[in-house]
Each structure stands twice: as C-alpha cells, then as structure tokens.
C-alpha positions in Angstrom: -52.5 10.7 -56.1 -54.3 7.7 -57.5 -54.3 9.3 -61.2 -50.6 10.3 -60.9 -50.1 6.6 -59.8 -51.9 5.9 -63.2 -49.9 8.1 -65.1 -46.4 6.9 -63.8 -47.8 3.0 -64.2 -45.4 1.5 -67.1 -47.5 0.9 -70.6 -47.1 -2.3 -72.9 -48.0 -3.6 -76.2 -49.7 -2.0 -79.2 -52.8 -1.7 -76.7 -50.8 0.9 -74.7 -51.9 -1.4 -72.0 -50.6 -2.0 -68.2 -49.1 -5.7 -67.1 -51.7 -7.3 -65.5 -50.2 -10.5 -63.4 -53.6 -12.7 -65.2 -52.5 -12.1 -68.9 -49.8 -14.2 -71.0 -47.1 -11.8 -72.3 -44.5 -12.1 -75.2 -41.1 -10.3 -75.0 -39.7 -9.1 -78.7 -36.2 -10.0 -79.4 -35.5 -7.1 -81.0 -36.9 -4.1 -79.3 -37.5 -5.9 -75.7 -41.0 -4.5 -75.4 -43.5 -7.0 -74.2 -47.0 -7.6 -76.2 -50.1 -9.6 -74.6 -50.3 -13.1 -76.5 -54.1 -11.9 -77.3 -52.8 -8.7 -79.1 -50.5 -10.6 -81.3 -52.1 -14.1 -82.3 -49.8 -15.6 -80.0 -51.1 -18.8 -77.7 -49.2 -19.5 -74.5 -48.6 -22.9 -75.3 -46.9 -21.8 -78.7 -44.3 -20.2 -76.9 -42.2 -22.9 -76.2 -41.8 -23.5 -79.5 -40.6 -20.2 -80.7 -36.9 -19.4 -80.6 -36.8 -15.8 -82.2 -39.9 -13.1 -81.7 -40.6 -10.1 -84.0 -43.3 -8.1 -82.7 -45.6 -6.3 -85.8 -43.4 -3.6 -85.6 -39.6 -5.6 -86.1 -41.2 -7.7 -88.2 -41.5 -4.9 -91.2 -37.4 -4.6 -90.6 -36.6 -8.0 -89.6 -38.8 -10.4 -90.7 -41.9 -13.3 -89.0 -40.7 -14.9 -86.4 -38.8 -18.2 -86.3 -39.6 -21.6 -84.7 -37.3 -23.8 -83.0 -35.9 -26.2 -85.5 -36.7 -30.1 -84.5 -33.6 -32.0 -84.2 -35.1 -35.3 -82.1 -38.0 -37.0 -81.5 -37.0 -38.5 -78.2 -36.2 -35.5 -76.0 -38.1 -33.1 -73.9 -36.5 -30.2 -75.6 -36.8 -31.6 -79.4 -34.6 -28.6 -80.5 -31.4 -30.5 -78.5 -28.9 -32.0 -80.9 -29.3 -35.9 -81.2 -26.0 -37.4 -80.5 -27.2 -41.1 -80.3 -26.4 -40.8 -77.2 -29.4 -39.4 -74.9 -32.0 -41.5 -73.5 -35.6 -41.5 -74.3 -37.5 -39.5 -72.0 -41.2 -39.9 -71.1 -43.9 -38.3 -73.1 -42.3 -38.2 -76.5 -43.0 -39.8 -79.1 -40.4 -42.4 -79.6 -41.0 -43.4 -75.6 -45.1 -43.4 -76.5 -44.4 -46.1 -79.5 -42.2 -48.2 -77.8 -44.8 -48.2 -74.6 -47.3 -49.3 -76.7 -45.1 -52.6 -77.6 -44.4 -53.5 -74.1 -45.6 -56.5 -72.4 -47.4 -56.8 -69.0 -48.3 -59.3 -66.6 -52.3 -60.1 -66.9 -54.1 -57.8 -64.5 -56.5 -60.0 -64.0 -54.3 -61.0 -61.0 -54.9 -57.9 -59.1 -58.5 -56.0 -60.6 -61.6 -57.1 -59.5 -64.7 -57.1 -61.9 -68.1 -57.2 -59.9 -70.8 -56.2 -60.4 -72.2 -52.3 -60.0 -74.7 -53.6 -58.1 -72.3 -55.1 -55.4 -70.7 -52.3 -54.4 -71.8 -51.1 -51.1 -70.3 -50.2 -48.0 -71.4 -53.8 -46.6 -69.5 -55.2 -49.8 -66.4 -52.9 -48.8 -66.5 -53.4 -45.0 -65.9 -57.2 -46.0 -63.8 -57.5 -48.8 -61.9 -53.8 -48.2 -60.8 -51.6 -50.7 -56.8 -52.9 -51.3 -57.7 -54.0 -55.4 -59.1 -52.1 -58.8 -61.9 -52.8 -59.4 -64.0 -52.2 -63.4 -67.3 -51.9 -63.7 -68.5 -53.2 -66.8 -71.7 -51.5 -67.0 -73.1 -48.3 -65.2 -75.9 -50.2 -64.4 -76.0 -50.6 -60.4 -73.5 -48.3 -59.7 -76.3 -45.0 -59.5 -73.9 -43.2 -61.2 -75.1 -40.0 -63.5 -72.5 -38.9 -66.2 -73.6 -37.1 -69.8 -74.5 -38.9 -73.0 -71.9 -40.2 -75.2 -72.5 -38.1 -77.7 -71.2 -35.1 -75.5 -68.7 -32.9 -76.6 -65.9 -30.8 -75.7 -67.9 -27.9 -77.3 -70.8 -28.8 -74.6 -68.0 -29.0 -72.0 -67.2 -25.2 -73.0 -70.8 -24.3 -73.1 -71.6 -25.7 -69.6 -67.8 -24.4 -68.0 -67.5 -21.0 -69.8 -65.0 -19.9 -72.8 -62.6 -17.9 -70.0 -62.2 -20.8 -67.7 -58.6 -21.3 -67.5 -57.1 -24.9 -67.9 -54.2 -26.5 -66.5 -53.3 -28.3 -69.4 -49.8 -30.4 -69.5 -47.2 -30.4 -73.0 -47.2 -34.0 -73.5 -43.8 -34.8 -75.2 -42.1 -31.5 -72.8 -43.6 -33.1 -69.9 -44.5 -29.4 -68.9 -47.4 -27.5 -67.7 -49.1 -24.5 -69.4 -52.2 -22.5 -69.6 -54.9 -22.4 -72.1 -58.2 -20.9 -71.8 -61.5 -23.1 -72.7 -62.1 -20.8 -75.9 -58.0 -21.9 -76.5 -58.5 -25.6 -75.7 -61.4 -26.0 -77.7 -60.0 -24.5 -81.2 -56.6 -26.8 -80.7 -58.9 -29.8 -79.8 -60.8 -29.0 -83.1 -58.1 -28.4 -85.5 -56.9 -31.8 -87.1 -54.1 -32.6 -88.0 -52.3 -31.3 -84.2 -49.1 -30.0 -84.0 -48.5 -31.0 -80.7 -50.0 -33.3 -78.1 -51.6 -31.8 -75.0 -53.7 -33.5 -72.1 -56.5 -31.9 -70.1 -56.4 -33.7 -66.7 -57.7 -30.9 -63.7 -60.3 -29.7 -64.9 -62.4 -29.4 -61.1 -66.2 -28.1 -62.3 -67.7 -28.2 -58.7 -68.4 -24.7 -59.1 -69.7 -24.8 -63.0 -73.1 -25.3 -64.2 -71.8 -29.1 -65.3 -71.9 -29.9 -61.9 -75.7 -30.5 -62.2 -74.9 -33.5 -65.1 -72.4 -35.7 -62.7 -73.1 -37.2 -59.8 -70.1 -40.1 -58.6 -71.4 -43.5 -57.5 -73.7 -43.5 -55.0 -71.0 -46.1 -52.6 -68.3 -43.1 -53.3 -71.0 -40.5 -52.3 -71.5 -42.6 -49.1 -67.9 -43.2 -48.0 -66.4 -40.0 -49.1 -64.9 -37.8 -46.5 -66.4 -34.9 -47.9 -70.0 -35.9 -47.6 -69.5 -37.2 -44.4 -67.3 -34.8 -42.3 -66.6 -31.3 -43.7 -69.1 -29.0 -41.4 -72.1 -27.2 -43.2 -70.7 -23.7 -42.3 -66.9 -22.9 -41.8 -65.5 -19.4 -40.7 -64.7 -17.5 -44.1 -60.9 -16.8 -43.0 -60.5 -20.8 -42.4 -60.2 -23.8 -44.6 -62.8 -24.0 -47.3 -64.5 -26.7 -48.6 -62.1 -29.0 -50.5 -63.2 -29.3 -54.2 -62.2 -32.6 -55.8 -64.9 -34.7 -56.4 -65.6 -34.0 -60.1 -62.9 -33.9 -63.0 -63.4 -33.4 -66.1 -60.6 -34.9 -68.2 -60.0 -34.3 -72.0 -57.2 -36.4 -73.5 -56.2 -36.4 -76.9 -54.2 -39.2 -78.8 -50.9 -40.3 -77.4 -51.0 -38.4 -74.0 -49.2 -39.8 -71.8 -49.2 -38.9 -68.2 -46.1 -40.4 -66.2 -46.2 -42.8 -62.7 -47.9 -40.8 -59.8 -49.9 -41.3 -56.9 -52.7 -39.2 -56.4 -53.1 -35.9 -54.1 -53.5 -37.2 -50.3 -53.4 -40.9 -51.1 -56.9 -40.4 -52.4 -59.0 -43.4 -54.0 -60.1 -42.1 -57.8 -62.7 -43.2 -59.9 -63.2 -42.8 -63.5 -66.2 -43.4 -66.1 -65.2 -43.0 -69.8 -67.8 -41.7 -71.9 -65.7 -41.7 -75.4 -62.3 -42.7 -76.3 -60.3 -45.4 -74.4 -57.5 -45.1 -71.4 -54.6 -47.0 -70.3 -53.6 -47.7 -67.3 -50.4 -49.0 -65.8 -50.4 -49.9 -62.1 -48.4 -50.7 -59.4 -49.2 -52.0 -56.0 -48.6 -50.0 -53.3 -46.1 -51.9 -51.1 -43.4 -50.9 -48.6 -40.6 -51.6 -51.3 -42.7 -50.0 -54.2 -43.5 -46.8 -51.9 -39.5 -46.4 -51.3 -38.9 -47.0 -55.0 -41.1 -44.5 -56.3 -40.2 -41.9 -53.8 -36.2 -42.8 -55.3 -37.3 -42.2 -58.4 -38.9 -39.0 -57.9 -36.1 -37.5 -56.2 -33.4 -38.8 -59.2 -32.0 -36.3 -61.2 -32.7 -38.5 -64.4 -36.2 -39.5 -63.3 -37.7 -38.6 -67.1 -35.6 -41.1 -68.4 -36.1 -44.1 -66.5 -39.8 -46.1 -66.5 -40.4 -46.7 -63.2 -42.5 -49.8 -64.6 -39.1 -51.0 -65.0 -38.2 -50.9 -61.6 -40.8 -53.0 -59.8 -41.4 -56.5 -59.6 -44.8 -56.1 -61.0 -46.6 -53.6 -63.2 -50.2 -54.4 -64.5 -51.5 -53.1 -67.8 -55.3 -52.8 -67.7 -57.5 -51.2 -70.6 -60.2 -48.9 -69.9 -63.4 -48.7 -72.7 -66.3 -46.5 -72.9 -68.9 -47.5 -70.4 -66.5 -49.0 -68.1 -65.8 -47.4 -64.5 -62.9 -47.9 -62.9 -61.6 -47.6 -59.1 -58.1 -47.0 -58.2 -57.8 -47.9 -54.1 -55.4 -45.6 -51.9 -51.6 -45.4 -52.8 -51.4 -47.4 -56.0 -48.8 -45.9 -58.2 -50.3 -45.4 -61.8 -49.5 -44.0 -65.5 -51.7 -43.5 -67.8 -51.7 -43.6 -72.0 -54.6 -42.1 -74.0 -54.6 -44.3 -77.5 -56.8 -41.9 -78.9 -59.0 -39.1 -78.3 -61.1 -39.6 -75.0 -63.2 -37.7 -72.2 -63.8 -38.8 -69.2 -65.4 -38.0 -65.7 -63.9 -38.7 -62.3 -63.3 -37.9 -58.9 -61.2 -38.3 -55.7 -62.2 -39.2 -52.2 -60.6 -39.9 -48.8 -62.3 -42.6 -47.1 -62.5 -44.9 -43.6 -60.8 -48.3 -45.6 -57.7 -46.7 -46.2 -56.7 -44.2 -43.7 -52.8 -46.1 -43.6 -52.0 -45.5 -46.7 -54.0 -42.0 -47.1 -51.2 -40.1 -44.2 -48.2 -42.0 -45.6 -48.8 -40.7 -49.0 -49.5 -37.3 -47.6 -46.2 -37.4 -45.4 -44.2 -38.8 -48.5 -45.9 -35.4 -50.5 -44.4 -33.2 -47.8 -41.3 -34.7 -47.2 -40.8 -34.3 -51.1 -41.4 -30.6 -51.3 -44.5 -31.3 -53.3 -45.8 -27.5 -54.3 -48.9 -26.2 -52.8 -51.0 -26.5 -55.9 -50.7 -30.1 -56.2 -51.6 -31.2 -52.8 -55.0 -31.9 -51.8 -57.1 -29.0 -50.5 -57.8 -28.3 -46.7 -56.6 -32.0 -46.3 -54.8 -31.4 -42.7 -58.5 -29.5 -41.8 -60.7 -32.8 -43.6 -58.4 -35.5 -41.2 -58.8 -33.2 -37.7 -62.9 -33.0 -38.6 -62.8 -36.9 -39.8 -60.8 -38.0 -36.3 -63.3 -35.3 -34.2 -66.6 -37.7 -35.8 -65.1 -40.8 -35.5 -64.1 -40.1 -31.8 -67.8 -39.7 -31.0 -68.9 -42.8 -32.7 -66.0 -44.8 -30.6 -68.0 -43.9 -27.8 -71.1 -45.0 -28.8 -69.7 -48.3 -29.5 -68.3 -47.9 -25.8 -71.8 -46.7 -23.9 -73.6 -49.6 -26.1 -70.3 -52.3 -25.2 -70.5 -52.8 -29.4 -67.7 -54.5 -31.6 -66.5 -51.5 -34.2 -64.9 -53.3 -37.3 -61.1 -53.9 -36.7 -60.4 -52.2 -40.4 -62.2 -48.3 -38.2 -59.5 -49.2 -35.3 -56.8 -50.1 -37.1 -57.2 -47.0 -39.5 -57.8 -44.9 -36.4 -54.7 -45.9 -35.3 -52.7 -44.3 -38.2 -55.0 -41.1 -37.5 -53.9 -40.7 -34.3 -50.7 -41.1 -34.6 -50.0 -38.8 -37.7 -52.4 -35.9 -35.4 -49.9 -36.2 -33.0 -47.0 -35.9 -35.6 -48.5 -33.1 -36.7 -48.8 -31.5 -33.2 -45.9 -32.2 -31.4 -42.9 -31.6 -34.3 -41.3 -28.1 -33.1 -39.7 -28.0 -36.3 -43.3 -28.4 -38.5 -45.8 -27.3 -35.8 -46.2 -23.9 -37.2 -46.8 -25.5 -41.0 -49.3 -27.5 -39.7 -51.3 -25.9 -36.5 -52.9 -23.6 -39.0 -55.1 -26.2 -40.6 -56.5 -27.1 -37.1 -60.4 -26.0 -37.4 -62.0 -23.6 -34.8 -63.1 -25.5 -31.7 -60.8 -28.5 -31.9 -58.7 -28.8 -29.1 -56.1 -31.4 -30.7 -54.3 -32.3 -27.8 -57.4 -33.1 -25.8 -58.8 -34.7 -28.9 -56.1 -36.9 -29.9 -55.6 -38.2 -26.2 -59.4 -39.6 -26.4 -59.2 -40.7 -29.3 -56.1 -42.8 -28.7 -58.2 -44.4 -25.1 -60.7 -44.8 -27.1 -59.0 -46.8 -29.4 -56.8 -48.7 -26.5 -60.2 -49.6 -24.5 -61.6 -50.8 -27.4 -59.1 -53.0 -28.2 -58.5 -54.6 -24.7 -62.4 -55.2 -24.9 -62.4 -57.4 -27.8 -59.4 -59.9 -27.7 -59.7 -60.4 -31.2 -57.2 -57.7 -31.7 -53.8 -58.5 -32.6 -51.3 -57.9 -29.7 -49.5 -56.5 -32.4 -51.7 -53.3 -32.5 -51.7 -53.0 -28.7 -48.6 -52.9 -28.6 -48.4 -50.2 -31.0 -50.7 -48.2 -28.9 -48.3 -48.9 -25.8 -45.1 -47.2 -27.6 -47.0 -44.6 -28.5 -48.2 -43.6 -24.7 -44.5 -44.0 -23.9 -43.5 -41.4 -25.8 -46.1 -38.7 -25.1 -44.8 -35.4 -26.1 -41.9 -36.1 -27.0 -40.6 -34.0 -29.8 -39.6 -35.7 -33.3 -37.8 -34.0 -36.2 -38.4 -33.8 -39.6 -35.2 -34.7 -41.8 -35.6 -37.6 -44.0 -34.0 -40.9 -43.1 -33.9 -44.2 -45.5 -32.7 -47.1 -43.3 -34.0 -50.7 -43.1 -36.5 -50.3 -45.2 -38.5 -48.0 -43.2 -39.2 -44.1 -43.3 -38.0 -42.9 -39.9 -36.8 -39.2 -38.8 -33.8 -38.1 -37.1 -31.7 -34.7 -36.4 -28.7 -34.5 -34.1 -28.1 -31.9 -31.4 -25.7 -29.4 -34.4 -27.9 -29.5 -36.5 -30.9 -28.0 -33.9 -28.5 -25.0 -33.4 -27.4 -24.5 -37.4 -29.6 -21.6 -39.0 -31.6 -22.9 -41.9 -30.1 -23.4 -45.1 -31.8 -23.9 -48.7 -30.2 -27.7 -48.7 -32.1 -30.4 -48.7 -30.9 -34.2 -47.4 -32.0 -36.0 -50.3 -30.9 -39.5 -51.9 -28.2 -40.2 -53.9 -29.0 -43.0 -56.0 -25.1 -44.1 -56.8 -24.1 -44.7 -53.7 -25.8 -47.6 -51.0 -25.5 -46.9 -47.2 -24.8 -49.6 -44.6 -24.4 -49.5 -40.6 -20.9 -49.9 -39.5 -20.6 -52.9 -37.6 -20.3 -51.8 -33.7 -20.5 -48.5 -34.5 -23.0 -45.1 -34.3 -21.0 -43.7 -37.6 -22.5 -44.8 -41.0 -20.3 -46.3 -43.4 -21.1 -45.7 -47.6 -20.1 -48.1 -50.0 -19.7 -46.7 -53.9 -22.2 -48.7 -56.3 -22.5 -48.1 -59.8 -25.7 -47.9 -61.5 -26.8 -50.8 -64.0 -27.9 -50.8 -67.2 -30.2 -53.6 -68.3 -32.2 -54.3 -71.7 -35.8 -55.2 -71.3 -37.4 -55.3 -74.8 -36.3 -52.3 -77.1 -35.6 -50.1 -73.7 -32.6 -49.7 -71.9 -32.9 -49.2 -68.2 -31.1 -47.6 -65.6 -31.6 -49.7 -62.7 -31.7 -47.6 -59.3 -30.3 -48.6 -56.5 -32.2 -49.5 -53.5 -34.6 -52.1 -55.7 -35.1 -54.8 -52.9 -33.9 -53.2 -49.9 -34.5 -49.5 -50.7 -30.9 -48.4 -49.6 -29.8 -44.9 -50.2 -27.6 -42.4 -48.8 -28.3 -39.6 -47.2 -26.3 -36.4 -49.3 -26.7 -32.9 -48.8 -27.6 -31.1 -52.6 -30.1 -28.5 -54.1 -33.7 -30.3 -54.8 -34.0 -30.7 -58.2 -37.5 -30.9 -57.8 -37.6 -26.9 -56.7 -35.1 -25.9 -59.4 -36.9 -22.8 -61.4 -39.1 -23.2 -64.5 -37.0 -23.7 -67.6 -38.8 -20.4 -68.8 -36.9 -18.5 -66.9 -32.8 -20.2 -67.3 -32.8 -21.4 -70.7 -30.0 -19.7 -72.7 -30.5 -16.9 -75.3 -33.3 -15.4 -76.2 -36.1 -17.8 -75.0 -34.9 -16.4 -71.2 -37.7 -14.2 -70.8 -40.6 -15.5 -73.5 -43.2 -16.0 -70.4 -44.3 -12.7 -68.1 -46.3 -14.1 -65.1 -46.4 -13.2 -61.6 -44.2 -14.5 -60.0 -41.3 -13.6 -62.8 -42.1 -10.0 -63.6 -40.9 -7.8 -61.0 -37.1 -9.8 -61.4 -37.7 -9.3 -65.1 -38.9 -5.5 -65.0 -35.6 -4.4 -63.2 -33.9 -6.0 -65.6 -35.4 -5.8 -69.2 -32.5 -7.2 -71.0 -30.6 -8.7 -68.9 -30.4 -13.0 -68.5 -31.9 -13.4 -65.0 -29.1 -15.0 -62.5 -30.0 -18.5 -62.4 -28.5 -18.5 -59.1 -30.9 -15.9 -57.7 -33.7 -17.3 -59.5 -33.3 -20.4 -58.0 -32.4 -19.1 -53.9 -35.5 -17.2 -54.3 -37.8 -20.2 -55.6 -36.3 -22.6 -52.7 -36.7 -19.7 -50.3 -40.2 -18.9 -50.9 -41.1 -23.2 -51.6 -39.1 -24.1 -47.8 -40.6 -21.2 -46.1 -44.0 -22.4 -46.6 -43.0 -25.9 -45.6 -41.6 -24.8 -42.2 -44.2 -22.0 -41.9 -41.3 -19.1 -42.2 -41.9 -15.3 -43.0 -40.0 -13.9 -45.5 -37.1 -13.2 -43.0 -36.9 -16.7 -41.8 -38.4 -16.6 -38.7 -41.6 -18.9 -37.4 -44.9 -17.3 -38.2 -46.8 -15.8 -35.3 -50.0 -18.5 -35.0 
C-alpha cells in the first residue's frame, strides 16, 4: 500500500521530485508546473521581484524571464505607478534618506552612561531599570562576545550553511527565508540589489553558543536562569530560547517602531558597524498611541516618531553595549554594514510593564511566532519562587524591597486574569506547568503580598487599596473585548453578545472618528473628526487621533493585521509564485485558478482566532 501511495504521490520539477512543505517552489507562467528554487537558480527572496516565470523548458519558446519594472522609489511595492500622490512608506529608500536628516531631542535626557563596573543587582535594586543605559567599554560588564575581526563567514561556520534565517525585505517591509549558505553569498556580493536585515537569528542551540556569554548582571536577573526548572515533562513547555541573537545588518536597514516580545529588556554589544536607535518612553499615552498605530490601516505610512511628544535618537558604536529597559518603543537604522550580539530577558524590576505588553500582544492578534516562548509557563514558575521567598521574609519578619511587592502585584493580578476569563481560560490554562495549583497559588501569593504590606507602613495606601478591589472581586468573570476609554485599557461584553456565536470580526479602532460618553447616559455618543495633516521637516504627517487623550472608537471591521500574505492575492501572475505549507493544498486543487481572496482570508482569521480563544477547527473549546 505504502509503494502504491508512492506511485499515486504527484511529481514536480525537472528532478521528478515530490512537494516537500520545507522547500521554496516556483510556479511557471506558462505551463503551471512548479520547479524547486534550488533546481532552477532561483532564490526565495528573488521572487518578489519577478513578474513573469519561464521555467528551462518555456524558456526555449518563450523567452528568460522578466522582472518587475521599478516605477518608485518610495513604495512597498516599487512596481506601483507613482502618481505624486502616495505617501512614503517605511523602509524605502526615499523614507531611509529623509530619516537620516531628521532632528531629535538630545538623549542625553533619558540614557544613562555608567560605568560596566556599576552594574549590579545592588546598583539596579536602587536606581531601577526605567532608563537606557550605554556602556562605553566592555570592561566591567563580564561580558564574552567574539573578536572584531569576526565574520559573517565565521557566523556560517559556527551555525551551519542549512540553518534557515528569518530575514526581513527592507524597502517591502516583508519577511522571507534564506538559508546561511544564501545569506552569506548576498552579504558577500557588492554592489546589492536589494537591502535585507538579519535580526532572529537565536544560536542557543549552535556551536556559537560557546563564544557569547550576556553580562554577568543580565545572567543574574534573568528569568531564565533563575526560574525555569532543570527538567520539564517533554509534552510541556520547553525551555524558552532567547537569550543570544545574532544580528547581521547591512546598510540602510531599517527596522520600524516595536516593542519587544513579552515586554522583555534587550541588550546589545556591537562588534562591527554602527546602529541607530530611536526611542520612545513607555508611558500610558505612548502605550495607547502605539497600539493606534499598529492597528491603522495606513500604519506604513505614518512615523510614529511623529506622533509622540518625545523621540530620542541615540547612536550605537562598536564596543559600546547598550540596554533597552521593559516597554520602550524603539526603531532601529543600520548606517552601514554591522553585526551585533544580543539578548532578551524578563526580569523582577519590571514585572508592570512585562504583562501589559504581553496583554497588548494578545489583544492585537500578534501571531504565534512572534511572541515570546513558553512565556505564560516562565510567569506561573517566576510567581511559584517568588511566593516562597515572601515567606521567608514573613518567618524572619524581613522588609522585601517595595519595587518585588509592587511587581508582585501586577503578577498576581494578570495570573488571575489569565485563570478566571471564561472566554480566554482555555487559551491560557495550557501553559500552566505540572504541579501548580494556580488558584491555590495565586490566593497566597496575593496574602502574602497584603500581609506584607500592612507590616511595613511604608507602603502606599494606594497599593493596599489595590489589593482590597481585587479580594472584592474574587472570581468574578471578566471578558476579553477591547475597550479604549479614559485613557485606560479596560474590558467589557454585554449580555448579546455572550449568546452571539463567534464571528471572524474584530472590535478594533477607527482612527477617524473620537468617542465621548453621553452626558447622563449608558449609550455612547461618536463625534466625526477628520484626520490632520501636518509638515515636520521634509515629511508630511498624518496625525492620529487620540494623541493626548487616546480616544478612539470602537468599530466592528476585518483585522488588517490577519489579512493573508500578499503572495497569495496579488493580481495576475505573481498569485501563486511562493508554494509553502500552509498555501499548497488550496493551490493544488486549484492549479490555475486565482485563489479567492475571500476564502484565503476566512481561513487565515479562522485558524489565527481559533488559537487565541483555544477553538478546534469546528469552533468549539478545546478539551483541557
């Protein structure tokens, strides 16, 4: 049976091969027959660029194949027609030349400069971790990184040729795949036809693992190190890998405003080249901004750097280590070719700002891929430690430092969001390690907190208070729909909505409209608002609105976020130039026909929502 299986198993390319989901395909416009990229001379990351393909064969008929033709330099797709009228989008070239002419205010006013030497968890249990901070010199820091004569050659020799690289299309703003072997000969070859940045490269499990160690106060305070068990069941949450990055970058990258996996801290220690970074502090009004601009349907053409009060422009040299605290919002520019270690860390000085970022991630759809690893799993095994050092500080009638309570706090309270949301419990009782009990657990850990504070009045009455609501509404179940409204992130659902089935909608701002209560009434009342347009140097900005006090309306519309990749719904014969996964078995059925972009899309939504909510495939709750 297993041979006819073989035999009835569709063949492709001039190898007289079968589709294999792991190799990069190329569809022929001309006879429709598909032909690994390998087999042809054909990189992934050209394919974008090609408009018509001839396979060997059409080509003796019908000619090489042909290139898109550039028609702008200031658009994500550079083949669109320039009417003088289309914004600049991030990443291109144009938006990378005028970037490089803006002014910013001095960052002296919000990064530190001590010494390496300073940096311990003494230093940070004073001072906190709330600023940058650039190390001058290595020196103090017990930091091990390679030479600066190493290479991206030695980075191939140490990670392997076959390791696959998520590598991003600068002036696209898209994502692709390259192997090291591919990376390496594109890196080499001067003069580039196209820009493309090397930023996730995780080597944890790579012999380079052995050349980089992260500062020793980062190896002290990181989550990692400190909580993650020795031995986890083998069907549970692994081991999070995250703490060593290898990033390549080559001239005029340009990775847009972000804020990394998990609200993580970062560093980074540039061995060559030069980095720039652009950062914003993370306050409530900058938070609601940025999650805005994320969700607007024009968010490539508008620099959120724009839309703040303050954005801070700090160069990065070879030698020099920098520290990016939880939540700050950051872009980066590469000015020329550059490689650079890092890593991120979750850590006791910034718990706050660690959950909202994570709760901002899922409220945004963010997918799977880009969230941190077996973070849910880290938190429950970080509050389970820090419960049992409470108590020593209990039995021994000790002060703990109010920055552990206060961060303890926000713990417990997002465990118990995560536990008690009928809506979410499913998505999120998974991640819950064998042999917590997180009821029992977060009820100690909130007396704990409570008895700790009435011990030591110097406490705010603010926090106690906090502590108090929370008791008061003990199980009560919360939903999960976003809400914008006075500033604050809050949830709500009414009683119709409980009993609607699910839909693919998302409630998701509107940035053209402003929302107000209604005097004296329940009701809301929405006030039309135009956009406005305002210079600032050679750029033109689209102001959103909601700058100051983050208003927005609440309007039912398809995520834009989740919409399929362009791959797949561009028009003509670029519909079906990448053959992955995910995409072949809609493509198979229909060889040469244009994929519904309608179906393309339910299906992507489906699948992206029913791993949110923890749905099967039918829509129902999965069994736990």
């Amino acid at each position: 049976m297993a041979e006819k299986a073989e035999e009835d198993e569709e063949l492709y390319c001039i190898c007289r091969q079968p589709y294999h989901p792991e190799d990069f395909m190329i569809e022929c416009d001309k006879c429709s027959d598909w032909f690994h990229g390998c087999c042809v001379g054909v990189e992934e990351y050209q394919s974008n660029d090609i408009e018509t393909y001839h396979c060997p064969n059409c080509q003796l008929i019908h000619g090489p194949l042909i290139l898109k033709r550039r028609r702008n330099w200031h658009r994500h797709d550079y083949s669109e027609l320039n009417d003088g009228h289309n914004a600049i989008q991030s990443g291109t070239v144009v938006f990378v030349n005028k970037l490089k002419k803006m002014k910013f205010p001095n960052s002296d006013e919000v990064v530190l400069r001590p010494k390496g030497s300073d940096l311990t968890l003494d230093w940070f249990s004073v001072n906190g971790f709330k600023k940058p901070m650039i190390i001058e010199e290595p020196a103090g820091l017990d930091l091990k990184v390679p030479p600066s004569d190493f290479t991206i050659m030695d980075v191939e020799r140490y990670v392997g040729s076959l390791r696959e690289l998520d590598a991003i299309d600068v002036s696209r703003q898209d994502d692709i795949k390259m192997k090291m072997r591919e990376w390496v000969e594109y890196h080499s070859t001067l003069p580039r036809t196209k820009v493309i940045n090397v930023i996730s490269l995780e080597f944890s499990d790579t012999p380079l693992t052995e050349l980089v160690e992260p500062p020793a106060v980062v190896r002290e305070m990181d989550w990692i190190n400190i909580h993650w068990p020795n031995k986890v069941p083998e069907d549970g949450p692994q081991r999070p890998q995250v703490q060593k990055y290898c990033l390549m970058g080559t001239q005029d990258s340009y990775t847009d405003f972000h804020v990394d996996f998990g609200g993580t801290s970062v560093w980074y220690h540039i061995i060559w080249g030069e980095k720039v970074f652009y950062l914003i502090p993370p306050t409530e009004e900058n938070l609601l901004l940025y999650e805005q601009w994320v969700l607007s349907s024009n968010q490539s053409e508008i620099f959120f750097g724009s839309q703040v009060k303050r954005c801070y422009c700090v160069h990065v040299h070879p030698g020099n280590t920098l520290f990016i605290p939880s939540g700050w919002i950051h872009a980066v520019l590469t000015p020329k070719d550059s490689l650079v270690f890092g890593g991120n860390f979750l850590h006791v000085f910034g718990i706050e700002l660690q959950t909202r970022v994570y709760d901002m991630e899922i409220r945004l759809g963010t997918p799977e891929k880009f969230l941190h690893p077996s973070y849910e799993s880290l938190c429950w095994y970080a509050a389970k430690n820090y419960h049992q050092e409470l108590l020593e500080h209990i039995q021994g009638s000790s002060c703990p430092p109010s920055y552990l309570l206060t961060g303890l706090s926000s713990l417990a309270h997002t465990l118990h969001e995560w536990t008690n949301k009928k809506e979410s419990a499913q998505y999120h009782n998974w991640s819950i390690p064998q042999g917590i009990r997180p009821g029992t657990l977060i009820n100690q850990l909130k007396k704990a907190i409570k008895l700790l504070k009435t011990n030591h009045k110097h406490y705010s009455s603010q926090e106690t208070q906090f502590e108090e609501e929370e008791e008061q509404h003990g199980e009560t179940v919360e939903p999960i729909k976003l809400r914008l409204s006075h500033g604050q992130i809050s949830s709500y659902v009414d009683k119709k909505q409980e009993k609607e089935p699910i839909t693919l909608k998302l409630t998701l701002p509107q940035t053209k409209r402003k929302r107000r209560k209604a005097s004296e009434s329940s009701s809301e009342e929405f006030i039309e608002k135009e956009d406005k347009e305002y210079e600032d140097g050679e750029f033109v900005y689209t102001e959103l609105v909601g700058k100051g006090d983050a208003g927005a309306i609440i309007n039912d519309r398809e995520d834009r976020l989740w919409k399929p990749s362009s791959k797949l719904v561009q028009k003509g014969s670029h519909t079906k130039k990448i053959k992955r996964e995910e995409d072949y078995e809609p493509i198979k059925k229909q060889a040469k026909e244009t994929p519904s972009v309608s179906k393309v899309k339910t299906k992507t939504v489906k699948q992206r929502l029913g791993k949110i909510l923890g749905l099967d495939r039918t829509g129902h709750f999965l069994k736990k």
